[in-house]
C-alpha positions in Angstrom: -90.9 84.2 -47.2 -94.1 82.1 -46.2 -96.7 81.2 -49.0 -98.8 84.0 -49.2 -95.7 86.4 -49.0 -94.3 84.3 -52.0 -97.1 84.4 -54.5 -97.8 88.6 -53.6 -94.0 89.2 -54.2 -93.9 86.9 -57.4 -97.0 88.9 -58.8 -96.4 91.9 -57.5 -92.5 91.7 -59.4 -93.6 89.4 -61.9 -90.4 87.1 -61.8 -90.0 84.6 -59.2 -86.8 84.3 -59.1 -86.1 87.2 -57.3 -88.4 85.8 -54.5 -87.7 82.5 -52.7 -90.4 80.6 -50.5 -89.1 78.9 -47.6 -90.5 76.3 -45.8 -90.8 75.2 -42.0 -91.3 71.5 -42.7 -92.4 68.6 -45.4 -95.6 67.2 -46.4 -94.8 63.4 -46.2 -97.3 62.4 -48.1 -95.8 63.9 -51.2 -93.0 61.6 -51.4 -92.5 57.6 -51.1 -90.1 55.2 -51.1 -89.4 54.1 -54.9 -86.8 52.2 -56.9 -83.5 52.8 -56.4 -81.3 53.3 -59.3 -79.4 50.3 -60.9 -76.1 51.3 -60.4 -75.2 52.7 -56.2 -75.8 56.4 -56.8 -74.7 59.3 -54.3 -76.5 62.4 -54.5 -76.4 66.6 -53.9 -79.0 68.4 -54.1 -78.8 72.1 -52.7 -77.3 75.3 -53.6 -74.1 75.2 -55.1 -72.5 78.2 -52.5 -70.8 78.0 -49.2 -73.3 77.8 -46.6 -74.1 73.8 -48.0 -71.1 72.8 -48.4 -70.2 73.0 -52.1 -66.6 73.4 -52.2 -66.9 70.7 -50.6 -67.5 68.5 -53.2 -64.3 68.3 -55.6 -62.6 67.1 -52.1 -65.8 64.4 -51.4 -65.4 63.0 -55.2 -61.7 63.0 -55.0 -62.1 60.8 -51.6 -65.0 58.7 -52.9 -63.3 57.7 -56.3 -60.0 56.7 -54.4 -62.2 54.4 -52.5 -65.1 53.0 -54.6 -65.7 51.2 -57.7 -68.8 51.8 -59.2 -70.6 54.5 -58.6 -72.6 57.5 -59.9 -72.6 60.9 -58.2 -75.6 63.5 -59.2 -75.2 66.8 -58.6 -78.5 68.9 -58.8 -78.4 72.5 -58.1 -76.7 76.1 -59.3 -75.0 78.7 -57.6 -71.4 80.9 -57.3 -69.4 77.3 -57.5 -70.9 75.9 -60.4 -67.8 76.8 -62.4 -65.7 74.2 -59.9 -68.7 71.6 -59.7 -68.7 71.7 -63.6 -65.5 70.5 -63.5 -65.7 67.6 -62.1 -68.2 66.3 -64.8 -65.0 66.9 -67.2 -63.0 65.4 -64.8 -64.8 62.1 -63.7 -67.3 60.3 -65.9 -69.1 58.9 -62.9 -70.0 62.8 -62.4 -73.3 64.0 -63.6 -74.5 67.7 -63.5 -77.8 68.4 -63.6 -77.7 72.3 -62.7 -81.4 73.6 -60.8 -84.6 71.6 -60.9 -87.5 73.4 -59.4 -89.6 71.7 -57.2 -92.8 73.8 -57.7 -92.3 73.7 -61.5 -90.1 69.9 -62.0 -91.8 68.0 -59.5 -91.2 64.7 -61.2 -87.8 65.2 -62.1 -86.7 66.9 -58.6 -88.8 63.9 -57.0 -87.0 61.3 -58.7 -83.6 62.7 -57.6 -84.6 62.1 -53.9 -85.6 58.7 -54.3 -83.5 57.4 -56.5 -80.7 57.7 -55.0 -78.8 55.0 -52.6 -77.6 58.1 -50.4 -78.3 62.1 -49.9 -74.9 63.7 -48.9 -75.3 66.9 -46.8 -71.7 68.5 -46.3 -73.3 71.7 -44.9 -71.7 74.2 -42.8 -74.8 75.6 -41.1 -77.9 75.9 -41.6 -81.2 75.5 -39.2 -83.2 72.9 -40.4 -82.0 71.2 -44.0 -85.3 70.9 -45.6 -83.4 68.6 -48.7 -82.1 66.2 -46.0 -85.8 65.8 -44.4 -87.3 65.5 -48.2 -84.7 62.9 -48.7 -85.7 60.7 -45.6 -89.0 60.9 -46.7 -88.4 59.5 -50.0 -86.7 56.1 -48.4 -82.8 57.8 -49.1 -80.5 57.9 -46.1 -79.0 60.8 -45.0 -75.1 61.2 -44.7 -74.8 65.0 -43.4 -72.1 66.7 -41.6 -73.0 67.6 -38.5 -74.6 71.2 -37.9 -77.8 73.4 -36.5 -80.4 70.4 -36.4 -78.5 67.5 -37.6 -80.0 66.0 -34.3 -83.6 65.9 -34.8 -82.8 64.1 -38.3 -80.1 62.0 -38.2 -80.3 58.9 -35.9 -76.7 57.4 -36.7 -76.8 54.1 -38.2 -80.6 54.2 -38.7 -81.4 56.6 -41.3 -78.4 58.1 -42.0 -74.9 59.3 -40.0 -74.0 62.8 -38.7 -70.0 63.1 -39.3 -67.7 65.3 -38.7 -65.7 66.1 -41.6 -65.6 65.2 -45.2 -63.4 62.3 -44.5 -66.0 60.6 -42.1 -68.4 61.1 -44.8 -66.6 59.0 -47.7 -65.8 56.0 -44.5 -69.6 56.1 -44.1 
């Protein structure tokens, strides 16, 4: 729903999580180009559900820990696979969970996600414009998203990020 739909609907129900605002676009001036973390750190932020890509993941860390050294990866979000996601904190200690951080509410924290990270994976199936990936660009973090509804206007391949194919191409990236 739009702004004004969001706060009647939050009001009118008094609880806002039954309600979700969606956006069309991104203030740029909102975010900047910080520090980066010390140590190379891969991040997902988004729902944890089918639609972006989340059972995607256990295959992504898998792949990425096969290949690389030292890294972290951040998970932030919640959703029907957060059982599976959890895992993977048990399973590799370079795996961090941080479950959902509100934007509206967490600014700071959701904020520091974005920039701080060397690279924003998006292993989404569809979608029509990934407001995450554009908040990411914004904040100086390249985008590494498979490709999908809109990847186009956002990715320009080896300039701020790389459309892929598959998982696979994603960890090679």
């Amino acid at each position: 729903v739009s702004n004004d739909d969001f706060v009647f609907l939050t009001e009118l129900w008094k609880d806002n999580k039954r309600v979700r605002e969606i956006t069309f676009g991104i203030d740029i001036a909102k975010y900047g180009i910080c520090m980066k973390e010390s140590e190379f750190t891969i991040l997902y932020l988004a729902r944890l559900d089918y639609q972006k890509g989340a059972d995607r993941l256990p295959e992504l860390v898998k792949l990425l820990n096969s290949k690389v050294a030292d890294f972290n990866f951040h998970i932030v979000g919640d959703g029907p696979f957060m059982p599976q996601i959890r895992m993977l904190e048990k399973t590799y200690k370079n795996v961090k969970v941080f479950g959902y951080v509100s934007k509206e509410t967490e600014w700071e924290k959701y904020s520091s996600f974005l920039c701080g990270a060397h690279v924003f994976l998006s292993p989404i199936r569809y979608a029509g414009t990934t407001i995450i990936a554009l908040e990411a660009l914004a904040s100086g973090t390249p985008v590494i998203e498979i490709e999908s509804t809109g990847t186009s206007e956002r990715i320009m391949d080896g300039y701020n990020g790389f459309k892929v194919h598959s998982t696979t191409e994603m960890v090679d990236q």
